[in-house]
N, C-alpha and C positions, 0 to 999 in steps of 0.2 A: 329910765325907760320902762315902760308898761308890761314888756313882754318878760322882763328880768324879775320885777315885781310878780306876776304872776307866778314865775319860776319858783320864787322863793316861797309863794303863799302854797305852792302846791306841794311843794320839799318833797319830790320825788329825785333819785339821784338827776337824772335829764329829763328836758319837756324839750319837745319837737314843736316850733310854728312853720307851718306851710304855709304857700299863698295857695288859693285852690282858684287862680287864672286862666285864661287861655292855656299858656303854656303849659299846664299842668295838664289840664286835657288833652291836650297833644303828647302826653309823655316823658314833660321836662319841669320840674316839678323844685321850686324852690325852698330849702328848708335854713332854721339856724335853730340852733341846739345852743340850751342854756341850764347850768347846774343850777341850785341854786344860791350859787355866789357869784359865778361869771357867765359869761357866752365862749362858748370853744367851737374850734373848729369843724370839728365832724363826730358821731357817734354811731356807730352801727347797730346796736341793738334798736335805737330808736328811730332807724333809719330802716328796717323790717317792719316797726311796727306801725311808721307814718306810711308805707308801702301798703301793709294791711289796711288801713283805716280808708285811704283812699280806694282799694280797688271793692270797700264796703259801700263807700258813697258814692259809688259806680265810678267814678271818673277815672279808676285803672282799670285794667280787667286782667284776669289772669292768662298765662300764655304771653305775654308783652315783653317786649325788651323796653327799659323806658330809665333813666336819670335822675338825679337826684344833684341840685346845684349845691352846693354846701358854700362855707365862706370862703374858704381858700381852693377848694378844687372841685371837679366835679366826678361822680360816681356812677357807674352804668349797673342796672340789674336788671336782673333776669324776675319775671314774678309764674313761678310755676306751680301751679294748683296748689296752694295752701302754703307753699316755699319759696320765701326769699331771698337771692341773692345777689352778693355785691360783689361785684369785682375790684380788689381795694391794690393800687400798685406800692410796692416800696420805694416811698420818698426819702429813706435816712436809714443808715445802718454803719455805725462806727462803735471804735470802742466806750466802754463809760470813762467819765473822768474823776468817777470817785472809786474808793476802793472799798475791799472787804471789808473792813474794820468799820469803813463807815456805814455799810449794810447792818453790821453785827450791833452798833451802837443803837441804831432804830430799833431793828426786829428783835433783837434776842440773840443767844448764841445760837446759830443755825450753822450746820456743816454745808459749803458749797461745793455743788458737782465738780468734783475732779478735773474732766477735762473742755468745759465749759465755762467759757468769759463773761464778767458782767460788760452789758453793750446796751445802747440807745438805739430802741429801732424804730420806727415810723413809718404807719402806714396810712393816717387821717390824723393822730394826734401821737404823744411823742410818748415811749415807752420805757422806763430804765426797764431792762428784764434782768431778771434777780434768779440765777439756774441754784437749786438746793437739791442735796444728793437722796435725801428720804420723803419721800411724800407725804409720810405718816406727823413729819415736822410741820405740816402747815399749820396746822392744828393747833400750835402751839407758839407759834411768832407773836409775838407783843405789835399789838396796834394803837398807837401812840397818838393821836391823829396829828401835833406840834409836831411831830417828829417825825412823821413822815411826809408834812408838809416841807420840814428845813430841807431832809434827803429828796425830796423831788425836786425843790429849787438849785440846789447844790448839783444835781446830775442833768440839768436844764431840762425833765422831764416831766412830762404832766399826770402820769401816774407812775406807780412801781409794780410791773408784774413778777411778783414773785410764785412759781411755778417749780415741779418738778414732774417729770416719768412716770406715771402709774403702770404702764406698758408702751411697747413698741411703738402705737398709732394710739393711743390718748395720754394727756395730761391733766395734770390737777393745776389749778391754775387760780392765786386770789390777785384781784387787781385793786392798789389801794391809792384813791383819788384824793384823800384830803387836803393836797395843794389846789382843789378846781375848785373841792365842794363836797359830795359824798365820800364818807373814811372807804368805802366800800363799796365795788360794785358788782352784783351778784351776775350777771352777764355785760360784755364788752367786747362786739364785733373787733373796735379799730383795732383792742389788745390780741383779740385769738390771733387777725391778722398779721401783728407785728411781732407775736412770736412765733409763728410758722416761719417767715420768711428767714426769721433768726436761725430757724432749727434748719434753714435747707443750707446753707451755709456753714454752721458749725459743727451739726449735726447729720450732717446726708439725709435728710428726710426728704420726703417725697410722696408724692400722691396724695392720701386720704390722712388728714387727723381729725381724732375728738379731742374738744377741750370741754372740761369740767370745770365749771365755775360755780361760786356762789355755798357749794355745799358748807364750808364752816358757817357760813353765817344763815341758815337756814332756809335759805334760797337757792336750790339746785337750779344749776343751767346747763343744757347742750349745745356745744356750738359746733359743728362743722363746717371743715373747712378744706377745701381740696387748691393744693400746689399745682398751676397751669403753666408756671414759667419760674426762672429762679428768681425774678419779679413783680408777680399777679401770684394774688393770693383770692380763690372765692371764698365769701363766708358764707354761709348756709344758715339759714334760721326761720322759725314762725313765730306768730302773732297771735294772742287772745285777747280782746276784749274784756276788760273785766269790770269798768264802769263808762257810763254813757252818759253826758250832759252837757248845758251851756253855760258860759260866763258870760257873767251880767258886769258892763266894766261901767255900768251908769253912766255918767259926762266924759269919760276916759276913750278915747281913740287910741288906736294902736299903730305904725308907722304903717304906711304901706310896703313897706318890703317884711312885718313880719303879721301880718294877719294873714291866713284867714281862721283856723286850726289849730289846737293845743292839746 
């Protein structure tokens, strides 16, 4: 497929193709997100930043309520002056089926938070969340990328968020993808989402969190995210531009469900 090729020559963690259709003028807006080893289901960072892009090329505007089809479901956002969001539901939250030891095997010796479970939770794509009692340990987890591939398949999750408490309403939080594609992903809407919802359950959380992402690996991220039900999580995020061009795919077409945009 053309649009997976692309994905890979661009080896960014995700590329986002939109159709830029009728319906997307109208506010319904088809996307499919691809690492660059597979196509997954949904991504939230890239899902702010296809939001961006479009209401650049006028065809969103800000102030809009407007959709986002993804492959398996679809997502409502809100596009308010300069911020993004998603309203992401929880689709999965059970316990993990693997254990400590096999966390410890991957990452390193890490101490886990006391009174919090490892658990799969799922709010666009599928999350082992990985709770460690010192923050200051992130720092220091072994990223393997074989080996966090074996642990994501073994916990049937598509990454492993491993996080812990920097205060009351923010988290530190690394999300490691090397079963999709990227060892690493320096922001990850579906993840903030799928650990909020974790935390209002295990944790009594509620209302407003920050998540920190991306700082060990030299890519800080802010994500916000506000708890609207013990099911709806919104993510908050923006968009910068930081290169601007076209592909030249010469005799190559692209399928009509993933042109028009990358």
């Amino acid at each position: 497929m053309v649009a997976q090729t692309i994905a890979a020559t661009l080896c960014v963690p995700t590329t986002g193709f939109v159709v830029a259709d009728d319906a997307a003028h109208e506010g319904r807006a088809s996307v499919r997100f691809f690492t660059p080893r597979v196509e997954i289901d949904a991504c939230g960072h890239v899902m702010v930043a296809v939001a961006t892009a479009l209401v650049e090329l006028g065809i969103w505007n800000w102030g809009s309520d407007v959709s986002v089809h993804a492959r398996r479901a679809d997502f409502l956002l809100r596009l308010d002056q300069g911020n993004v969001e998603i309203a992401q539901r929880l689709r999965l939250l059970e316990p993990a089926t693997v254990a400590w030891r096999d966390v410890e095997r991957t990452l390193g010796s890490v101490r886990r938070h006391a009174e919090l479970p490892l658990a799969l939770s799922a709010a666009g794509l599928r999350h082992l969340i990985v709770p460690v009692r010192d923050v200051h340990a992130l720092s220091h987890i072994t990223v393997e990328p074989d080996r966090i591939a074996v642990l994501a398949a073994q916990a049937d999750a598509d990454t492993i968020c491993v996080w812990s408490f920097d205060s009351d309403r923010r988290v530190h939080l690394r999300d490691l993808c090397a079963g999709i594609g990227a060892v690493e992903e320096p922001a990850s809407g579906t993840t903030a989402a799928a650990l909020a919802l974790y935390l209002t359950r295990y944790a009594d959380v509620d209302g407003e969190l920050i998540v920190e992402q991306g700082v060990d690996i030299g890519r800080p991220s802010r994500i916000e995210v506000a708890l609207r039900a013990p099911d709806v999580a919104i993510v908050r995020g923006s968009a910068q531009r930081i290169v601007h061009g076209a592909l030249d795919l010469a005799s190559h077409e692209l399928p009509a469900s993933t042109t028009e945009s990358a």
